[in-house]
C-alpha positions in Angstrom: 61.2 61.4 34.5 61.5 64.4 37.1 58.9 65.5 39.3 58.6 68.7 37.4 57.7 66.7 34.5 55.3 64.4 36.2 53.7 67.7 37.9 53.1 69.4 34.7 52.2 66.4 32.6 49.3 65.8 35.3 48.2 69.5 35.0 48.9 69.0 31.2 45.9 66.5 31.4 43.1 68.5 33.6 43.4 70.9 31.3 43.1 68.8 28.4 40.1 67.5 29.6 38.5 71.0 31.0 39.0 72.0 27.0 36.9 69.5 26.4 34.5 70.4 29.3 34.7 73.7 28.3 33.8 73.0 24.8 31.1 70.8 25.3 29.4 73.7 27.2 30.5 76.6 25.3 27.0 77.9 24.7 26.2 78.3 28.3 29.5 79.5 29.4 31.6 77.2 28.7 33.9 79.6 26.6 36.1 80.9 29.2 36.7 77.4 31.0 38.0 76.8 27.2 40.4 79.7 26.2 41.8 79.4 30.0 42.9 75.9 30.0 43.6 76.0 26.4 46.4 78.9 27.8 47.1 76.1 30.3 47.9 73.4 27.7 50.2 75.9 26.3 52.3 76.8 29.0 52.6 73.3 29.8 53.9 72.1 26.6 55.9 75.2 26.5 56.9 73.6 29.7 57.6 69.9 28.3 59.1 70.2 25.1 61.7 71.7 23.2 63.0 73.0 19.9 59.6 74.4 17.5 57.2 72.5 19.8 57.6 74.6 22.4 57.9 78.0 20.0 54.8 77.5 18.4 53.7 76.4 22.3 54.6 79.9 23.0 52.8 81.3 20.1 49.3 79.7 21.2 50.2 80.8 24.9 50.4 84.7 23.6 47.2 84.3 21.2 45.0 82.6 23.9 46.3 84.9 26.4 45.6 88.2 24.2 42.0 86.6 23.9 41.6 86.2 27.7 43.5 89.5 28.3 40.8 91.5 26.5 38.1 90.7 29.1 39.8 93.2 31.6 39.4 96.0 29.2 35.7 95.0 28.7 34.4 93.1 30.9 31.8 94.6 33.6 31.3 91.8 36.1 32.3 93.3 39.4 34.5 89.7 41.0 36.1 89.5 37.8 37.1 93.2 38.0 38.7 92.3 41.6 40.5 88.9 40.5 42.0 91.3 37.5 43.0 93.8 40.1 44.7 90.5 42.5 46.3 88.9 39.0 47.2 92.7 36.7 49.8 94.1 39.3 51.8 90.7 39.5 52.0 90.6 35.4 52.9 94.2 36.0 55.7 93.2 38.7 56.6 90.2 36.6 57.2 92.7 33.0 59.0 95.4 35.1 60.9 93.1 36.8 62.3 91.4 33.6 62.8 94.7 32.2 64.7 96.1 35.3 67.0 92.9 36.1 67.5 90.9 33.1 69.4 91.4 30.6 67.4 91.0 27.4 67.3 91.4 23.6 65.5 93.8 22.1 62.5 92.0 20.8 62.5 90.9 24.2 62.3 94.4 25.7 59.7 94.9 23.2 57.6 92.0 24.5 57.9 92.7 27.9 57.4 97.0 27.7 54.1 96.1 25.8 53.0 93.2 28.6 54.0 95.6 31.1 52.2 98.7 29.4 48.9 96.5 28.7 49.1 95.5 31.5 49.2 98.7 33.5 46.6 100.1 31.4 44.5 97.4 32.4 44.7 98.0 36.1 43.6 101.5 35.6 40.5 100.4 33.6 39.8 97.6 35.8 39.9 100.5 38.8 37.5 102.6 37.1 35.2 100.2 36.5 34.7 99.1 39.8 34.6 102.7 40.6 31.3 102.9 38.3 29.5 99.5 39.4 30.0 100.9 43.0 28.0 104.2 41.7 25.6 102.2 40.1 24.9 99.9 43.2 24.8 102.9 45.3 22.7 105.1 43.4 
């Protein structure tokens, strides 16, 4: 067993356990503790296995991240705005980069020009909005 296995196999576990967590108090917040480490549990199976494991590892990976993704187009909270605008240019660096350096197929450049579109889409909403809760809190 390598490290890197041991490492992810222990994160594999927390977030195991804050899905439960997470479900247990989804009625009183609980629900993004969930969908976060359930993206967690993803990547690290994605991380751990191989073959169709890890594919439909990947698949569970996109959806929860799709879900979680959504909450920078709509959400109004002013410190999740300003972790979105920390987290959105490095998926943005990340999706060019890929784009720019390696050499992929074209379902790949398909996957990475939307990431990299969403995601710079979601930088300029996450900038407006903090635009308008710094009106609101200064009007």
């Amino acid at each position: 067993m390598t490290l890197e296995a041991m490492i992810f196999g222990a994160f594999l576990v927390v977030n195991v356990v804050d899905v439960g967590v997470g479900l247990y108090q989804w009625r009183s917040g609980g629900k993004r503790l969930a969908l976060s480490s359930a993206m967690g549990v993803a990547l690290c199976v994605s991380v751990l296995t191989v073959g169709w494991v890890r594919y439909v590892a990947w698949v569970f990976l996109a959806l929860f991240g799709a879900i979680e993704g959504r909450r920078f187009f709509t959400d109004r909270n002013p410190s999740t705005l300003w972790i979105g605008l920390v987290f959105l240019p490095m998926l943005l660096g990340i999706a060019l980069t890929e784009l720019l350096i390696d050499e992929l197929s074209l379902i790949q450049q398909a996957v990475f020009s939307a990431i990299a579109i969403l995601a710079a889409a979601a930088i300029v909403t996450v900038i407006v909005r903090l635009i308008q809760a710094r009106r609101v809190r200064h009007a």
